[in-house]
N, C-alpha and C positions, 0 to 999 in steps of 0.2 A: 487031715484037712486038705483041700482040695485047693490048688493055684492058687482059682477064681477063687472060691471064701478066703483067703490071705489076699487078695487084692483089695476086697471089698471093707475089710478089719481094715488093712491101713490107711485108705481114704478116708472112712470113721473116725481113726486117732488122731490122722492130720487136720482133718475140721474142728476135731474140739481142742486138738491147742492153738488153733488160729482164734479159737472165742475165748478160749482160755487167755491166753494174749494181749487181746483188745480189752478184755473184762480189767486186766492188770495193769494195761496203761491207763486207761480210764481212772481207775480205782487211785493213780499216782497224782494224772493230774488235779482230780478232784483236792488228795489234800494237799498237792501242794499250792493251790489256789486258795482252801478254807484256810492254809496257814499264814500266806499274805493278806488274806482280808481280815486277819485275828488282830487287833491293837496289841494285845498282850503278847506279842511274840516282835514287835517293832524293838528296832534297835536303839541304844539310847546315845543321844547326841552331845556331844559338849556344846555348852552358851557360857559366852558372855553377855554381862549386862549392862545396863548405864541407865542413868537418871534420866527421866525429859526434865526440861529445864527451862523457865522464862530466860528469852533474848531481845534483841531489839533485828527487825527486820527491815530491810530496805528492798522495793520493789522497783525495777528500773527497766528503762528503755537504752539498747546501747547501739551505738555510732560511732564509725570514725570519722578520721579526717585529717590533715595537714597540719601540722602546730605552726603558726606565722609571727612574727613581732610584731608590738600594737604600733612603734614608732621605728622608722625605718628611715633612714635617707643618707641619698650619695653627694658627697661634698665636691664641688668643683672651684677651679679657683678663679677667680674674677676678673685680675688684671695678670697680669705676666712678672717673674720675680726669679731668683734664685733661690734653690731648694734646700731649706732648713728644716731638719727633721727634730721636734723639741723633745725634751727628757720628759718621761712620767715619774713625778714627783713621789710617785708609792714607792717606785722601786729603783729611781735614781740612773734609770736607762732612758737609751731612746724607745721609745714608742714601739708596739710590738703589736701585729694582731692576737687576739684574745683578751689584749689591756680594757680593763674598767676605767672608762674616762666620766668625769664629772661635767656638770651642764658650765660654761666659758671657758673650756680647758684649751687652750691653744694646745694643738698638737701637730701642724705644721706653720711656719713663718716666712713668707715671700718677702725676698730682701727687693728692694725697685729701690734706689735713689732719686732717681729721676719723681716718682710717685708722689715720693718724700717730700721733695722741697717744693714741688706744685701746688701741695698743700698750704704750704705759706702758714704753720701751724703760730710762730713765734708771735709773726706779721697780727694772726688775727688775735690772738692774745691781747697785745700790745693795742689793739684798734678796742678792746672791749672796755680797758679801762680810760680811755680817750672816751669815747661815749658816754662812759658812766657818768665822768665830771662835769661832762659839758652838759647832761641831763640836771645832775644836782646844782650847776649853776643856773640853767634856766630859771629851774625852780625856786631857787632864792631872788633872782632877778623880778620874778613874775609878783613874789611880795612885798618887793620896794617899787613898784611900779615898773620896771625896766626893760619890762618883756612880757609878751601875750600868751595866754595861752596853747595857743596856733606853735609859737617855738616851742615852748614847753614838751609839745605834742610829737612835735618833731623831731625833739632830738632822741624822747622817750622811744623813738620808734628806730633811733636809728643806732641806740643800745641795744634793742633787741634785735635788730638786724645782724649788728657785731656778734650778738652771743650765736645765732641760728648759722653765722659763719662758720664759726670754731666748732659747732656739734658737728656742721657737714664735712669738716677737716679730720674731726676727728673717725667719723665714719668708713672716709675714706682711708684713711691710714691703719683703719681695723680691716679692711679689703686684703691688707697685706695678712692676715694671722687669718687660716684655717682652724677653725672653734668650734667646738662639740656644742649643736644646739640645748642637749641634754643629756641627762644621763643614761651611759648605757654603754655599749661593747666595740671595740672597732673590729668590724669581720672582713676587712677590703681594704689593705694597707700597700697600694701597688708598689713595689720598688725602687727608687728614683735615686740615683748619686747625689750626694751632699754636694749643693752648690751649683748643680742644673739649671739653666734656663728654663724654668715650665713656661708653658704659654698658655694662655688666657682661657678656659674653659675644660682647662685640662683635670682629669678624675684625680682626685688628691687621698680622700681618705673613705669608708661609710662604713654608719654606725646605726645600730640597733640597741634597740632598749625592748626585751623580750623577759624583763621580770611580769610583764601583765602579755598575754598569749592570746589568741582567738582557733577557732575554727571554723571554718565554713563548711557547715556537711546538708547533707539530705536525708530527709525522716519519710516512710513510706505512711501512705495514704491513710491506712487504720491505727496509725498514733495520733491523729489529727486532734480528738477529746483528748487525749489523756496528758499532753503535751500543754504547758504552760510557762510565759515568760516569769522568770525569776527563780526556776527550779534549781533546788543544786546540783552538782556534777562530780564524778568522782572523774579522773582522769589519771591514764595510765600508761608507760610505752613499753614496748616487749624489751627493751636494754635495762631498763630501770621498774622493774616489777615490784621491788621493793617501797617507792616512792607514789605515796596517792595525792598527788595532786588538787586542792579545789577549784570547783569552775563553777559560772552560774549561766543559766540558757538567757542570753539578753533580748535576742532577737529571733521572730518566726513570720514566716511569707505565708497571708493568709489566701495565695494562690499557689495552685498545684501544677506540677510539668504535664502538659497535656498526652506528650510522648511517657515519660517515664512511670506516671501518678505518684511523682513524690513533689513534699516542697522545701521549702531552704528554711535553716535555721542556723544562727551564731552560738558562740560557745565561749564565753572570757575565762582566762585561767588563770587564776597565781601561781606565778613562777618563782616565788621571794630567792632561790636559792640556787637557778638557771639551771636546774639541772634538765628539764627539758630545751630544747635544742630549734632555733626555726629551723623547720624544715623535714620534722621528724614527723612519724606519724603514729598517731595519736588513739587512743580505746577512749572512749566518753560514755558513762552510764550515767545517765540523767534521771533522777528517784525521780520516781512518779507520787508512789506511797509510802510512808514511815508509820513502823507501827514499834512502837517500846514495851519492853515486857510481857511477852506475849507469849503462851506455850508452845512450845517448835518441836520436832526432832529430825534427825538428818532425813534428806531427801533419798538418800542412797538405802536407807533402813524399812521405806514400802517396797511392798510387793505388790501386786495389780492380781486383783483372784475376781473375775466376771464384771472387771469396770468398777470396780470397788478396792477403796486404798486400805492397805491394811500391814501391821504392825504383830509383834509376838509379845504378849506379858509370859509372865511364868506363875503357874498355881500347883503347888503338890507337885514337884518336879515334870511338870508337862505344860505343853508350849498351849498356851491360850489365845486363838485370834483374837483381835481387835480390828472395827473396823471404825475409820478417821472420818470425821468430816474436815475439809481440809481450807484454806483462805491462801493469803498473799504467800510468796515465797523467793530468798532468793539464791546465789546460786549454790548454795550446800541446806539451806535447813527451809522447812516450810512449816505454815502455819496451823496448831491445832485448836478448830473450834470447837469439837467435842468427840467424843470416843477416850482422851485418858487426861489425868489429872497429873496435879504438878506430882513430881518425887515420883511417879510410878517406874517401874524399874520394865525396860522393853532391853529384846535380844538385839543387841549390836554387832555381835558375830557370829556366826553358825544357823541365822537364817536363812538362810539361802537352801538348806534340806530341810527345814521344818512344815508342818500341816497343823492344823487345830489337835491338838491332843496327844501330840507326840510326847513320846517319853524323852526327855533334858537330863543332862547334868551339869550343874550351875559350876563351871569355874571361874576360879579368883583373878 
């Protein structure tokens, strides 16, 4: 054999293992393609499962805002006095910020002598029951002939002048005693030496009463329907996560901020137990809708396959789509109007690799 014919044989053999070749990986990819698209060759998945179950669902709109006290005020003192700082009677000290004072609780006492005897408290006492007698004698006079009406009149008025004396006396001598208008907390208890001159205007004590709370927040423009006075409110602070609070919406502005398009709405809280704080700020989920027993299952449990919500049952150990029609929701479970029935048993773990028709295995 000749070179050239040994040239020509081995460009021959090298082309037909280059189709030889091609023909081979072809031939691979194919099955390994027909072996992915075989169901009977899918791998099989552990699930868990869990009941769907009637719940009660709450649909809400949420807001913050500033937790404030509904009664608020700074005490000053009226006239001028030396500084007496009084005992709380709960705990047998003096007075403390954080102390719960009750509505007439004197908790500072301005000593004035001078204040004292100006009053002439004894004086008008003493003038009340001088009036009184000389009234009940008109009066008997006026039935023996003795005396006119006109005196009668007179003196009746000049009893009651006496009494309107001794209330102003007494008013004034209450000038001296710094007094809790009502119930509630002293949070501004400034520190003053026992026995100080204070002078007349000067800041003494302020108290709040924050068992009932408000908020003042802003609602954007597209809650405008759905928003109604007298909703309830659940209320919540990121310190106190564990504490849900009631609130009800009292008040809404039925004008819009022409800058922001939101408008104003209140918010009352009970506080029965102070554990929210003025000044704190505040989560407010105001139910829009409540619905009680109603088919749910967690929100975290659909999947989304082409805009359509959907769930896994199990039949003959393989995963079965379901697809939901769904209603209100809130923030873990949402609502089933139809697609599964109560008790039906849906995958709550191991969805997340499942397709319609997957091979499962149910564990406990």
């Amino acid at each position: 054999m000749t070179i050239f014919e040994q040239y020509i044989n081995y460009k021959h053999m090298n082309n037909a293992l280059k189709i030889t070749g091609i023909i081979t990986i072809g031939l691979m990819f194919f099955s390994c393609n027909n072996k992915n698209n075989n169901p009977a060759s899918d791998s099989v998945t552990p699930v868990w499962l869990e009941d769907v179950k009637h719940r009660s669902i709450e649909e809400y709109i949420t807001t913050t805002g500033t937790a404030k006290a509904t009664k608020t005020i700074e005490i000053k003192s009226e006239i001028a006095g030396l500084y007496r700082l009084q005992k709380n009677p709960k705990t047998g000290k003096a007075y403390q910020l954080g102390d719960a004072v009750e509505s007439g609780a004197v908790i500072v006492r301005l000593e004035n002598k001078e204040h004292e005897n100006n009053t002439q408290l004894e004086s008008k006492k003493l003038q009340i029951l001088i009036t009184e007698k000389e009234w009940e004698g008109q009066k008997t006079l006026l039935e023996k002939g003795g005396a006119t009406q006109k005196d009668v009149n007179n003196a009746e008025n000049a009893y009651i002048n006496a009494k309107l004396a001794l209330e102003n006396a007494y008013i004034k001598l209450e000038q001296l005693n710094i007094t809790a208008p009502f119930q509630g907390v002293i949070v501004d208890l400034p520190y003053l030496t026992p026995g100080v001159e204070v002078p007349s205007g000067s800041e003494i004590v302020d108290i709040m009463d924050y068992s009932k709370m408000y908020i003042e927040t802003e609602f954007p423009e597209n809650t405008l329907t759905k928003l109604t006075v007298g909703q309830n409110v659940h209320i919540t602070n990121y310190n106190i996560k564990k504490e849900v609070l009631k609130g009800i919406l009292t008040q809404l502005s039925p004008a819009l901020n022409e800058d922001t398009r939101t408008f104003s709405g209140y918010i009352e809280i009970d506080n029965p137990k102070l554990k929210l704080r003025p000044g704190m700020f505040a989560k407010a989920d105001i139910i829009t809708i409540r619905k009680d027993s109603i088919l749910t299952v967690p929100k975290k449990l659909l999947k989304n396959n082409h805009g359509n919500k959907i769930v896994y049952t199990i039949d003959r150990n393989s995963a079965i789509e379901k697809t939901l029609q769904t209603g209100i929701s809130d923030e873990n479970y949402i609502e089933v109007v139809s697609g599964l029935e109560a008790n039906d048993k849906i995958v709550r773990k191991g969805h997340e690799w499942l397709r319609n028709k997957s091979k499962v295995k149910i564990m406990k």
